[in-house]
C-alpha positions as a Markdown table, in Angstrom:
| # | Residue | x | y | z |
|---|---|---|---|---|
| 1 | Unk | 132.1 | -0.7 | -132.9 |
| 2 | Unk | 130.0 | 1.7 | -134.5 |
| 3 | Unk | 129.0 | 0.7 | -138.7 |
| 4 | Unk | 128.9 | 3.6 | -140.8 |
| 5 | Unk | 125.8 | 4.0 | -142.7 |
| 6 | Unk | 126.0 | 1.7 | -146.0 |
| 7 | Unk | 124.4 | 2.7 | -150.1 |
| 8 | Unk | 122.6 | 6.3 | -149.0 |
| 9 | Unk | 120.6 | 7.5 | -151.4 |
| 10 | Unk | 119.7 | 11.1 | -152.1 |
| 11 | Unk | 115.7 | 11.3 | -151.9 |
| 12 | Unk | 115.6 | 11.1 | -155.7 |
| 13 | Unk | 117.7 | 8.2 | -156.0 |
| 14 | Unk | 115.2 | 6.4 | -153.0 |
| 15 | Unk | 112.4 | 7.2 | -155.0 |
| 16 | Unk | 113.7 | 5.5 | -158.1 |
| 17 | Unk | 114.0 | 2.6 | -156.3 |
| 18 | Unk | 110.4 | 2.8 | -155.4 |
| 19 | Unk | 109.4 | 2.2 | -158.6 |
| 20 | Unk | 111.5 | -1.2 | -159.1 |
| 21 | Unk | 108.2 | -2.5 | -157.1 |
| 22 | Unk | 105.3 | -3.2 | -159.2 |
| 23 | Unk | 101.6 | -1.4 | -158.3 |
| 24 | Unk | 99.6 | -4.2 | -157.2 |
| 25 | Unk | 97.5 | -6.5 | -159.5 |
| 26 | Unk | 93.8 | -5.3 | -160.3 |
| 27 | Unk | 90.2 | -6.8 | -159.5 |
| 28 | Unk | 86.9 | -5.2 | -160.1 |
| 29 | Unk | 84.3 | -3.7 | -157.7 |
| 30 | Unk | 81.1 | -2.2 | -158.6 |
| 31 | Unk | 80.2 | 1.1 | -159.1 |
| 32 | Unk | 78.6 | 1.5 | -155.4 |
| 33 | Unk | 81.8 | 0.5 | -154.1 |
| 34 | Unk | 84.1 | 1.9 | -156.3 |
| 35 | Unk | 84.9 | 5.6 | -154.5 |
| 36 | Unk | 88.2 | 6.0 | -153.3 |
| 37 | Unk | 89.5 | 3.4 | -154.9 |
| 38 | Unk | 92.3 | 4.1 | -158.0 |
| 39 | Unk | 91.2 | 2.1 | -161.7 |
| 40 | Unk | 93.6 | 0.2 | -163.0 |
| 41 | Unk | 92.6 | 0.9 | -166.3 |
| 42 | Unk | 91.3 | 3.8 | -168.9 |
| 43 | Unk | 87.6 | 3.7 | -169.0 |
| 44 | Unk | 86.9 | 3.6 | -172.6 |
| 45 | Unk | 83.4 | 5.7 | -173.6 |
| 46 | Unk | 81.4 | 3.3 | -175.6 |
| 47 | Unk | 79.2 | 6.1 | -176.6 |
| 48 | Unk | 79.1 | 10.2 | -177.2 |
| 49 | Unk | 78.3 | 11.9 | -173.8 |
| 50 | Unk | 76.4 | 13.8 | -174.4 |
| 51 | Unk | 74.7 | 11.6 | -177.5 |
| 52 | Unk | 73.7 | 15.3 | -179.0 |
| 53 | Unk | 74.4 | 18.6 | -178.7 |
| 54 | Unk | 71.5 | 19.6 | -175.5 |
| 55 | Unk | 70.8 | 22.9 | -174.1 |
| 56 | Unk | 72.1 | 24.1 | -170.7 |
| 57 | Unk | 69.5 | 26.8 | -169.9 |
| 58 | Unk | 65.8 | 27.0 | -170.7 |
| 59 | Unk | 64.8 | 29.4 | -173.1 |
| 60 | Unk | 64.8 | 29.6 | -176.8 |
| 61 | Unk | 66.7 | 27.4 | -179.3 |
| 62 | Unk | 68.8 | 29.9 | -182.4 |
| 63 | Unk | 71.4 | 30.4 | -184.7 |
| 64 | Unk | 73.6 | 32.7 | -182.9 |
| 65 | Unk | 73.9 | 34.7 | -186.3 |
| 66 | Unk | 70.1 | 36.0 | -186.3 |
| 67 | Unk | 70.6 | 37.8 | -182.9 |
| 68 | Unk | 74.1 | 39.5 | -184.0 |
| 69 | Unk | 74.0 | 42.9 | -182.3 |
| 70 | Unk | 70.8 | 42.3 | -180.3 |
| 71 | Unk | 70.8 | 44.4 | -177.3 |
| 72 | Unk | 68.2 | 45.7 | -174.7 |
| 73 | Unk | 68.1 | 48.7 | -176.9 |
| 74 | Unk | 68.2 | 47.1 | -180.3 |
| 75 | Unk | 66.4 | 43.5 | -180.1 |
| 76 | Unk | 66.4 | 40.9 | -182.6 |
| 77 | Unk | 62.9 | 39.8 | -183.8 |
| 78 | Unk | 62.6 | 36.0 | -184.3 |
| 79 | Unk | 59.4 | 33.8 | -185.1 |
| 80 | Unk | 58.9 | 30.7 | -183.0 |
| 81 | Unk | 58.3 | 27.4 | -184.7 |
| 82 | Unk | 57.3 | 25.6 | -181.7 |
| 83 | Unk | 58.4 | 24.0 | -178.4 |
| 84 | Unk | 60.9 | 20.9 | -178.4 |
| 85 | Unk | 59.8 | 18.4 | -176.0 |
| 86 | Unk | 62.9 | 17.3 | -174.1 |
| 87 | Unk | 62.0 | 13.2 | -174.7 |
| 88 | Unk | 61.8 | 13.4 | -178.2 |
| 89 | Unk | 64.3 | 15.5 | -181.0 |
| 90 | Unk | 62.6 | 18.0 | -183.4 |
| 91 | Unk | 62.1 | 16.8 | -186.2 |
| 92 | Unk | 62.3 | 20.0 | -188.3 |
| 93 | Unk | 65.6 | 22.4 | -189.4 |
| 94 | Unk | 65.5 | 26.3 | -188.2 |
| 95 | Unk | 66.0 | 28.7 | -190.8 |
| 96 | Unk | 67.1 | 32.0 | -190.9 |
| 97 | Unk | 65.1 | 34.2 | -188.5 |
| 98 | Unk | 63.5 | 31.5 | -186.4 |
| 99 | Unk | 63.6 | 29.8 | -182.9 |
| 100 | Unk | 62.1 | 27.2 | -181.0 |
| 101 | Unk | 61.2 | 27.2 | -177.2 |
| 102 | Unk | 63.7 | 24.5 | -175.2 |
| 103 | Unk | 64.0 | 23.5 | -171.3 |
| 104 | Unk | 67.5 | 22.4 | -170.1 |
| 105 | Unk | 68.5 | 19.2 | -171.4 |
| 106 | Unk | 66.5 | 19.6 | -174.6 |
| 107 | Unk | 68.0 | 18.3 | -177.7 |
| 108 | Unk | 69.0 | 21.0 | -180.2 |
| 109 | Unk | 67.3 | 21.0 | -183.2 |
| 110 | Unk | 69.4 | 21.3 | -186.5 |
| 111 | Unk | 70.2 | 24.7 | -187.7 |
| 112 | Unk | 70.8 | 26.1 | -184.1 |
| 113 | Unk | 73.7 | 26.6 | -182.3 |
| 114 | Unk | 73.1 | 28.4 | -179.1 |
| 115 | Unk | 69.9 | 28.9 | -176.5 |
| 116 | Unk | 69.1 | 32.5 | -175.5 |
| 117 | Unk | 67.9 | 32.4 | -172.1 |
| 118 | Unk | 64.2 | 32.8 | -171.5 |
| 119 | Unk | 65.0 | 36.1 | -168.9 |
| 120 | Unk | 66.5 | 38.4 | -172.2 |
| 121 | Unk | 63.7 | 37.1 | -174.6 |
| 122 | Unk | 59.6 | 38.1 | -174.1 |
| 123 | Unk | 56.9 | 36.7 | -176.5 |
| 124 | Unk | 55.3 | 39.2 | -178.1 |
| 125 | Unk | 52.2 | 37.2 | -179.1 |
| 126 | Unk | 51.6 | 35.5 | -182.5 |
| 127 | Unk | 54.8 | 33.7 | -182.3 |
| 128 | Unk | 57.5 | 36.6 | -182.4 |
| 129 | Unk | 59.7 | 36.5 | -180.0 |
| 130 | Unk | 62.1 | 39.4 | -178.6 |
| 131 | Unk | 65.6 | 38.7 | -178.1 |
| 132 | Unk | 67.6 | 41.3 | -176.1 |
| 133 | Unk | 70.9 | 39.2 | -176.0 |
| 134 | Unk | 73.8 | 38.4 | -178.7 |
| 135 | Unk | 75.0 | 35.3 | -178.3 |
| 136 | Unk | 78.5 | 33.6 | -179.5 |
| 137 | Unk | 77.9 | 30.4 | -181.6 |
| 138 | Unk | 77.7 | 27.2 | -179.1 |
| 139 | Unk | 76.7 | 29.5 | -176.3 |
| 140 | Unk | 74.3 | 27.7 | -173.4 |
| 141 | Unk | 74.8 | 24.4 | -174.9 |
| 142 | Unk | 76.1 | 21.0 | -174.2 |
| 143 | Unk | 77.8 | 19.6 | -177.2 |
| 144 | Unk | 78.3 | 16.3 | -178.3 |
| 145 | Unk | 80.5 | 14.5 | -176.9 |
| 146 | Unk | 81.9 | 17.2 | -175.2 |
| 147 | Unk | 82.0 | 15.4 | -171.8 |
| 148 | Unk | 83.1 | 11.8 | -173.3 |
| 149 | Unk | 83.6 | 10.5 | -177.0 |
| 150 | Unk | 83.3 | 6.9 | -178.3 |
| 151 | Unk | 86.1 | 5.0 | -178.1 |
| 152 | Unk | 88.5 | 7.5 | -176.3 |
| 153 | Unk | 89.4 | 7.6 | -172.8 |
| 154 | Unk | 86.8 | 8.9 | -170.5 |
| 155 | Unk | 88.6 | 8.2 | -167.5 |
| 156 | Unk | 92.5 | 7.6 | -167.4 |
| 157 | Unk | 94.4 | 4.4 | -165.3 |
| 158 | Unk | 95.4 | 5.9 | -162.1 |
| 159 | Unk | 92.5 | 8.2 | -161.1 |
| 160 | Unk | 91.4 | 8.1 | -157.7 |
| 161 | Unk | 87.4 | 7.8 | -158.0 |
| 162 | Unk | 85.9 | 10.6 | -156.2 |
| 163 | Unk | 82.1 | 11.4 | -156.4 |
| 164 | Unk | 82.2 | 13.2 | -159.7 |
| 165 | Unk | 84.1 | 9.8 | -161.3 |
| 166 | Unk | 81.5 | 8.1 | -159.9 |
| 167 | Unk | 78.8 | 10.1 | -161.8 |
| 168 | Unk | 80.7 | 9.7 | -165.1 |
| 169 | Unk | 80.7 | 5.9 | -164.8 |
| 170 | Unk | 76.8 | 6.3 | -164.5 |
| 171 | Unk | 76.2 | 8.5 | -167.2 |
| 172 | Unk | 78.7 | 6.1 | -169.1 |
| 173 | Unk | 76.6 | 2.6 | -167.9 |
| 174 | Unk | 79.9 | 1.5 | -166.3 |
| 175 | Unk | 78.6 | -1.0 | -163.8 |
| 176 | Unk | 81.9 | -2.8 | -162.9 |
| 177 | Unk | 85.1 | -1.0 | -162.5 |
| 178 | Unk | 88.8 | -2.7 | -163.4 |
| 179 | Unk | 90.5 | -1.3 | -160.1 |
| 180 | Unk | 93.9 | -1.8 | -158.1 |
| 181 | Unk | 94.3 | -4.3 | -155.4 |
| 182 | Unk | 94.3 | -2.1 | -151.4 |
| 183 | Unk | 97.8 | -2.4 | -150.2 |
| 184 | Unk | 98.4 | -4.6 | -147.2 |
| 185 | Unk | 100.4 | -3.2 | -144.7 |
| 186 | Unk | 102.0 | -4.6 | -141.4 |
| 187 | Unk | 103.6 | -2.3 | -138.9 |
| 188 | Unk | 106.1 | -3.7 | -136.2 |
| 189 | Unk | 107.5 | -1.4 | -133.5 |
| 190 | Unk | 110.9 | -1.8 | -131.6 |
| 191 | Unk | 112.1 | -1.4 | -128.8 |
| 192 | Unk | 112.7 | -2.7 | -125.1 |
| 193 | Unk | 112.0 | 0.8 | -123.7 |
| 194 | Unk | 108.4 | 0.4 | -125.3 |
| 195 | Unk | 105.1 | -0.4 | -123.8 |
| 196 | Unk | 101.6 | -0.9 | -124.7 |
| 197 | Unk | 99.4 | 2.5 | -124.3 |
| 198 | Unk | 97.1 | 0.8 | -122.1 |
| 199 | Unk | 100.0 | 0.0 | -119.7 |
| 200 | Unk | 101.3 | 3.3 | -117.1 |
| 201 | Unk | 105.3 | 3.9 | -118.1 |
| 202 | Unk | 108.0 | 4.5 | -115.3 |
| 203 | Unk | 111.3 | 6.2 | -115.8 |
| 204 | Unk | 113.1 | 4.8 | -118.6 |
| 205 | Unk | 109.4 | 3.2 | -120.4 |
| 206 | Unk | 107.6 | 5.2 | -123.0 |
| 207 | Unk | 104.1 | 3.9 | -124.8 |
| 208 | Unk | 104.5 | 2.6 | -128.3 |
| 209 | Unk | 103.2 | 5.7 | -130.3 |
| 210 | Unk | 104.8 | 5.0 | -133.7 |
| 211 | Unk | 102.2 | 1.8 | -134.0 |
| 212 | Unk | 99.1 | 3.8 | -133.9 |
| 213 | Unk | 100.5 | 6.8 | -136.0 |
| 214 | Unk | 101.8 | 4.8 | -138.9 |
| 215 | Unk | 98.8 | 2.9 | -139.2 |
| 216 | Unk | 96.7 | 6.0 | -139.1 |
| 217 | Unk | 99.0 | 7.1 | -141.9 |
| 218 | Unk | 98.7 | 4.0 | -143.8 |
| 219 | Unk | 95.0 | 4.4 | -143.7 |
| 220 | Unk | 94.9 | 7.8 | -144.8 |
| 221 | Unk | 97.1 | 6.6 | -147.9 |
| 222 | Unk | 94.2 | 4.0 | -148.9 |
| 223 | Unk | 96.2 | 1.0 | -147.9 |
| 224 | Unk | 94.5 | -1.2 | -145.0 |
| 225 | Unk | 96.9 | -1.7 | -142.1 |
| 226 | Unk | 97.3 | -4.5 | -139.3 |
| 227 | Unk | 99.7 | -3.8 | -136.3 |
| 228 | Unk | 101.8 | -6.2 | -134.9 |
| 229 | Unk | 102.5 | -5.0 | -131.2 |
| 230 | Unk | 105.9 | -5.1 | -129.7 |
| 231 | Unk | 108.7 | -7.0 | -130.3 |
| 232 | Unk | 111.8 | -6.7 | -128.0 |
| 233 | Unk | 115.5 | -6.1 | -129.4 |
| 234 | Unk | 116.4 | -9.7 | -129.4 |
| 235 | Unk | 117.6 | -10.6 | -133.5 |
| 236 | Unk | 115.0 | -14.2 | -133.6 |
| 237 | Unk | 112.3 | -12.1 | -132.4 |
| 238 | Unk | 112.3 | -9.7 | -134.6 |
| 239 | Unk | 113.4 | -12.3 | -137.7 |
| 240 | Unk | 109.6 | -14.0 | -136.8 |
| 241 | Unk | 107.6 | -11.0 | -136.3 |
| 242 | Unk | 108.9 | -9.6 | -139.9 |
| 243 | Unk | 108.1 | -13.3 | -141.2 |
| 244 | Unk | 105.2 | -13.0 | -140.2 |
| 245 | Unk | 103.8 | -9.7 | -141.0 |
| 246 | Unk | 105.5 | -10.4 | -144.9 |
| 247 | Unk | 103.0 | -13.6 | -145.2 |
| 248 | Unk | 100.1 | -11.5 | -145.0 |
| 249 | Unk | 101.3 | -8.2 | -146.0 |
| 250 | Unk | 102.2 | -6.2 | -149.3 |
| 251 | Unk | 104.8 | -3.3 | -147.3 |
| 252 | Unk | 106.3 | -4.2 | -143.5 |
| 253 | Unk | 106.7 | -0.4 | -141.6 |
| 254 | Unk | 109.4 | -1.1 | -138.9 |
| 255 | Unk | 109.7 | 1.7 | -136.5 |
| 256 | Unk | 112.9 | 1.6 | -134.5 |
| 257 | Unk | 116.6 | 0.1 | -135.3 |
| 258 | Unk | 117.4 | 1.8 | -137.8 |
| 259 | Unk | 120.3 | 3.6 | -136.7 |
| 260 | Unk | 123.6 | 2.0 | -136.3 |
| 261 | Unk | 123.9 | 1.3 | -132.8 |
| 262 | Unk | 124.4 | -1.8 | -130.6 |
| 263 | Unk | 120.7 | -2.8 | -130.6 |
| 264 | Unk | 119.5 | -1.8 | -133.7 |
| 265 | Unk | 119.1 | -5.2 | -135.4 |
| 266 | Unk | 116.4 | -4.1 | -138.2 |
| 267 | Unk | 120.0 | -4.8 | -141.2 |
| 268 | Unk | 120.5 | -8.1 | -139.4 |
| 269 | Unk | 116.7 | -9.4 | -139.0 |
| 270 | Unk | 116.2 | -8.3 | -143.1 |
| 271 | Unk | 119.4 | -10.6 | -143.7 |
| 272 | Unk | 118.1 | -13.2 | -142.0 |
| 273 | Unk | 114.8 | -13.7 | -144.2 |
| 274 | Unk | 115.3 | -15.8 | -147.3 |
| 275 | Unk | 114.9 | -13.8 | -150.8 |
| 276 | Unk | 114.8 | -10.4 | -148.8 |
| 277 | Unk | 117.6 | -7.8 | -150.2 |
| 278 | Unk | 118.5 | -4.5 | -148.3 |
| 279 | Unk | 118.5 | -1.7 | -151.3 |
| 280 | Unk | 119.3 | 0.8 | -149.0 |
| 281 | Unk | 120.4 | 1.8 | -145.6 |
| 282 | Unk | 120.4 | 5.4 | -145.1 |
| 283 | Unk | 118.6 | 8.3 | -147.1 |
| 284 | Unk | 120.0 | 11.7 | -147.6 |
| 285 | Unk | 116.9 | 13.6 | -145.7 |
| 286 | Unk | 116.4 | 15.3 | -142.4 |
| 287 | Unk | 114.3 | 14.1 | -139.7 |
| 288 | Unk | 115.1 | 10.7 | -140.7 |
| 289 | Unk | 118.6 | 9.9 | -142.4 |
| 290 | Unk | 118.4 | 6.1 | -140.9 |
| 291 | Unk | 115.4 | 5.3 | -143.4 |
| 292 | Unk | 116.3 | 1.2 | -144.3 |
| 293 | Unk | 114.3 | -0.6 | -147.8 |
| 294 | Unk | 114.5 | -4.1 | -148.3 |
| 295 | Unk | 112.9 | -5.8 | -151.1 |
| 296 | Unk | 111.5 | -9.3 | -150.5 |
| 297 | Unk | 109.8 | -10.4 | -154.1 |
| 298 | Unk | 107.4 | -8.0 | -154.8 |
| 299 | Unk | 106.8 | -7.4 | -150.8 |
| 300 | Unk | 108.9 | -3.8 | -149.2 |
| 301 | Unk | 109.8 | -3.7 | -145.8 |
| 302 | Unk | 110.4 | -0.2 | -144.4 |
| 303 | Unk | 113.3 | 0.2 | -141.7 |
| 304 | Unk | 111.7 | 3.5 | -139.8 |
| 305 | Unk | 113.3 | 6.0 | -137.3 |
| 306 | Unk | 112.0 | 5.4 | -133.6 |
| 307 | Unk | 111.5 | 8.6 | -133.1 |
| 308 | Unk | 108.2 | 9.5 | -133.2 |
| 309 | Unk | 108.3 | 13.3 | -135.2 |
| 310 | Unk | 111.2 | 11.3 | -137.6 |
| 311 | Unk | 109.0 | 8.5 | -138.4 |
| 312 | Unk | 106.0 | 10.6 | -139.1 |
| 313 | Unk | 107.5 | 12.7 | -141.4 |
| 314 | Unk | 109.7 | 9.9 | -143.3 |
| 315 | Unk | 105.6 | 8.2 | -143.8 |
| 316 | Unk | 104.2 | 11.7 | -145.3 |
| 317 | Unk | 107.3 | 12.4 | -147.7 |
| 318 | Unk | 107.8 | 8.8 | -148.6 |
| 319 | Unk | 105.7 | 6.1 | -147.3 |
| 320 | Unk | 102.4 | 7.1 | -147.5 |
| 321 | Unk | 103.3 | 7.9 | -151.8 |
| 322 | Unk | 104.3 | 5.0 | -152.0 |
| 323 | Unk | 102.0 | 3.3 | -150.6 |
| 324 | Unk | 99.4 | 5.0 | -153.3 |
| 325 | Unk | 101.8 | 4.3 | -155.6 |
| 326 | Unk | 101.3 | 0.1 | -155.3 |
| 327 | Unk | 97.8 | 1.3 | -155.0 |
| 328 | Unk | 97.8 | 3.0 | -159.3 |
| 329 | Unk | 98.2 | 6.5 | -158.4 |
| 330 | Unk | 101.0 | 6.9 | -161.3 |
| 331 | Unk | 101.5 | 10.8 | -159.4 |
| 332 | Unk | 102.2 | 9.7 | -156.3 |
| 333 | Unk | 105.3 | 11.3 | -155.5 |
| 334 | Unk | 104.9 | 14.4 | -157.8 |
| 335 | Unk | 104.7 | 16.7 | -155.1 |
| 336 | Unk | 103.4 | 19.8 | -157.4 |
| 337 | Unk | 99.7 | 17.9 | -157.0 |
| 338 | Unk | 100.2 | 17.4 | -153.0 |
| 339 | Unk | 97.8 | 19.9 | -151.2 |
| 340 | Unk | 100.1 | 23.0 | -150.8 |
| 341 | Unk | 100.4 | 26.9 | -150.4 |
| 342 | Unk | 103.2 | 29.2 | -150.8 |
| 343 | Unk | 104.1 | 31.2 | -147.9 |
| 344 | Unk | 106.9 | 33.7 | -147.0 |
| 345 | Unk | 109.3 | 32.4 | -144.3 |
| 346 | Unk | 109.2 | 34.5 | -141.1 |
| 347 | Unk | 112.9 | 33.3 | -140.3 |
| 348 | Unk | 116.8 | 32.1 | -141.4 |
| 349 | Unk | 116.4 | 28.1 | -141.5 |
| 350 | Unk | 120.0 | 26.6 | -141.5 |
| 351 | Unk | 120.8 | 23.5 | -143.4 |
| 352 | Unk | 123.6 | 21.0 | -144.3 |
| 353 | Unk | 124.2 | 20.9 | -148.1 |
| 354 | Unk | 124.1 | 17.2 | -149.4 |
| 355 | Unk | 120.6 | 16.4 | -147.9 |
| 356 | Unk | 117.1 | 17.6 | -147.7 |
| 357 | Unk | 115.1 | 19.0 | -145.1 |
| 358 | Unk | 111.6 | 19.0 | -144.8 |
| 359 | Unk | 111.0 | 22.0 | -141.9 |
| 360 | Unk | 107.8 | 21.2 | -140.1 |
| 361 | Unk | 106.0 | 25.5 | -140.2 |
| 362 | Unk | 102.9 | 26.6 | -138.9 |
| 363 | Unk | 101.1 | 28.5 | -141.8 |
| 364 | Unk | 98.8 | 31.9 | -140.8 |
| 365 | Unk | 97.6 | 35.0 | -142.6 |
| 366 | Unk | 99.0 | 38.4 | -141.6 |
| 367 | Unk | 98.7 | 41.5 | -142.9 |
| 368 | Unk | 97.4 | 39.5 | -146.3 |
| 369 | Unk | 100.5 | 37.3 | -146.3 |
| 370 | Unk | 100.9 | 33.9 | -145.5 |
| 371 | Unk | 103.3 | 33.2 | -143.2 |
| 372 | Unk | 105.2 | 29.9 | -142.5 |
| 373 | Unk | 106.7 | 29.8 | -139.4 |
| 374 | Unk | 109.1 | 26.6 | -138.5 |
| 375 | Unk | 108.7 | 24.4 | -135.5 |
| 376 | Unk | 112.0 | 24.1 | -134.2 |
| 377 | Unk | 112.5 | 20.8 | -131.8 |
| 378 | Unk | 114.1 | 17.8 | -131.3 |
| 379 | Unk | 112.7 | 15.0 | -133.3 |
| 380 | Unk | 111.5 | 12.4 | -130.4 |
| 381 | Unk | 109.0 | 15.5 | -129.4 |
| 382 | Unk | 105.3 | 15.1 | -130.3 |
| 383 | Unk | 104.4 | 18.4 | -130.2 |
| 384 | Unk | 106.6 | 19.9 | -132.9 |
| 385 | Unk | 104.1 | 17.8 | -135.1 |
| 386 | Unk | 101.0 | 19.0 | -133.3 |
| 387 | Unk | 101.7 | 22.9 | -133.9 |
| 388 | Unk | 102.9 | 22.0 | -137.5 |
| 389 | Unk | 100.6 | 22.0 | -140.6 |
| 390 | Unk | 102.9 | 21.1 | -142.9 |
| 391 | Unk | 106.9 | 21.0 | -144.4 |
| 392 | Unk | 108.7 | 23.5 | -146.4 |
| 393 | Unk | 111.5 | 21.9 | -148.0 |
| 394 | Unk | 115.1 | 23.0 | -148.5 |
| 395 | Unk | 116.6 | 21.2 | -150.7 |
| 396 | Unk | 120.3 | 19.0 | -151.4 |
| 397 | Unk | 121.8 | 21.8 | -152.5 |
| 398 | Unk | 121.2 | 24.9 | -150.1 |
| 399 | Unk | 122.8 | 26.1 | -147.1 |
| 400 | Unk | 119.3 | 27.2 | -146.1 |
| 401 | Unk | 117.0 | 29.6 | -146.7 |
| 402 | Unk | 117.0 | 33.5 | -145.7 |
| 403 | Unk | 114.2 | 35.6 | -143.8 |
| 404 | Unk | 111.2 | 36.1 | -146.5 |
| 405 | Unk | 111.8 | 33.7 | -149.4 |
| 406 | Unk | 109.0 | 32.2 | -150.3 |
| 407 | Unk | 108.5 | 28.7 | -150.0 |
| 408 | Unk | 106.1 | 26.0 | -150.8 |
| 409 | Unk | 104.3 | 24.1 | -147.7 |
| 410 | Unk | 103.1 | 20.9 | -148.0 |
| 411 | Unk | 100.2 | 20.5 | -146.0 |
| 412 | Unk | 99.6 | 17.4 | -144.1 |
């Protein structure tokens, strides 16, 4: 007899229980091998950056108030006191009616408050200089502290380093960087119809594609990723490859046995395991209502769809934030900062109120619109995933959307 699907949870209400699994522990790494990975803690600045107010152009050092007015037709006059080497601060004030020559990075000298670039000025010998530029107070210059100030956040817990984090942890003499642990992911696939890619199928075989596709995902998500071949539907079986995969892994992805049928034994394996709990079995979303999370310690195994457009879209919506999630990325499943474009929808999209879909749409530019287009198929088809660049969801509590609305895509 068929089981009805048991504790379905409405994507927000999965989500929540996401977060009743803690982000993984932190270790340090140095700062050449810190990119990509998310810091586990605020960086705080031990010094000013910049330690003084510098100039961002070369040219001449002011106070904005002595060239009010100063145009190409009406210049300011101004007598230089000197040039300011860019090693070593002047040690004199500017008054009224003065300036002094600076390079970029040159440390302003008291009394000035802006840098005239060198292409509106001309020296007219004997030390005046003609400015033919106004210039608002603080204009072409660095301030202090203005990128970073002592003892405040320069960096927040949660950032994902990138190249330009890198270069404020050198300009800040961070050398070693408090950083979360890489999650560990396993990935088991089901199935006695499956066989391995290198292997030609027959009528009734198909090659395990959901292995190679959720590790790629896993990967892309920052988490490293070990697969654990196939594993027929027999209940022992699968109770030891999910024992094993847990010893040596933070998250166990599942693909296949799911559902609720005769062979789907993913429920029974997870009740099998000692301290493992199912939180849920079933998900209000479409492709992938069957979605299973069990909770085993800190450790989260992952019940997938088999099919192989299901699964792939269950990892992008769900697994793959989570996965940066136990990584420190505290906006993991804020989907405002996911890569995205809105686009006007080229056609009626039907949907079932109580769950959301996420529509896989090509995206192109027409007529200077962009235009999603959905890619209808079935979910076991590969291909509705290849011409797709991303989802538009509808959500729980449409019927669908009409012709031209415009929705938000999220790319892939």
């Amino acid at each position: 007899m068929k089981k009805d699907f048991f504790n379905v949870l409405s994507v927000q209400e999965f989500i929540q229980a996401l977060h009743s699994f803690s982000p993984l522990q932190a270790h340090t790494v140095s700062i050449d091998a810190v990119d990509g990975c998310v810091l586990a803690e605020d960086i705080i600045a031990a010094e000013d950056l910049p330690l003084a107010s510098r100039s961002c152009m070369d040219g001449y050092a002011i106070n904005a108030s002595s060239v009010f007015g100063a145009s190409e037709a009406n210049p300011a006059y101004l007598e230089s006191v000197g040039d300011i080497d860019i090693e070593q601060p002047a040690s004199y004030t500017l008054q009224n009616g003065e300036c002094a020559g600076i390079v970029t990075g040159g440390i302003l000298p008291d009394g000035a408050d802006a840098v005239v670039m060198v292409e509106h000025t001309e020296s007219l010998g004997a030390g005046t200089v003609e400015i033919r530029k106004s210039l608002a107070p603080f204009e072409n210059v660095m301030l202090k502290g203005e990128d970073a100030t002592t003892g405040n956040p320069a960096l927040v817990a949660g950032t994902r380093i990138r190249p330009q984090e890198v270069g404020m942890l050198a300009a800040l003499g961070v050398m070693e960087i408090p950083v979360n642990n890489t999650p560990r992911v396993g990935i088991i696939s089901t199935g006695d119809e499956l066989i391995p890619i290198e292997e030609k199928p027959v009528v009734g075989q198909v090659r395990d594609v959901n292995s190679y596709t959720l590790a790629a995902c896993a990967r892309r998500a920052g988490a490293t990723a070990t697969t654990y071949g196939l594993v027929e539907d027999n209940l022992e079986s699968l109770k030891t490859a999910l024992e094993n995969a847990l010893a040596e892994n933070d998250v166990v992805f599942l693909s296949g046995g799911s559902s609720v049928g005769v062979r789907d034994l993913t429920v029974g394996a997870i009740e099998e395991i000692e301290g493992a709990e199912i939180i849920n079995h079933g998900v209000a979303i479409s492709p992938g209502k069957p979605l299973i999370l069990a909770k085993c310690g800190n450790k989260a195994i992952w019940g997938l769809p088999g099919q192989v457009a299901s699964a792939q879209v269950v990892m992008f919506i769900l697994g793959m934030p989570f996965l940066r999630y136990l990584g420190g990325d505290t906006n993991a499943f804020d989907q405002t900062r996911w890569p995205s474009k809105q686009a006007v929808l080229s056609r009626n999209v039907a949907s079932k109120p109580g769950r959301e879909d996420y529509v896989r749409v090509s995206v192109t530019e027409k007529n200077g619109k962009t235009i999603a287009t959905p890619v209808l198929g079935k979910s076991g088809l590969l291909k509705t995933m290849l011409k797709a660049d991303g989802v538009a969801r509808i959500g729980a509590d449409s019927e669908g959307i009409y012709e031209g609305t415009a929705v938000d895509v999220l790319f892939f």
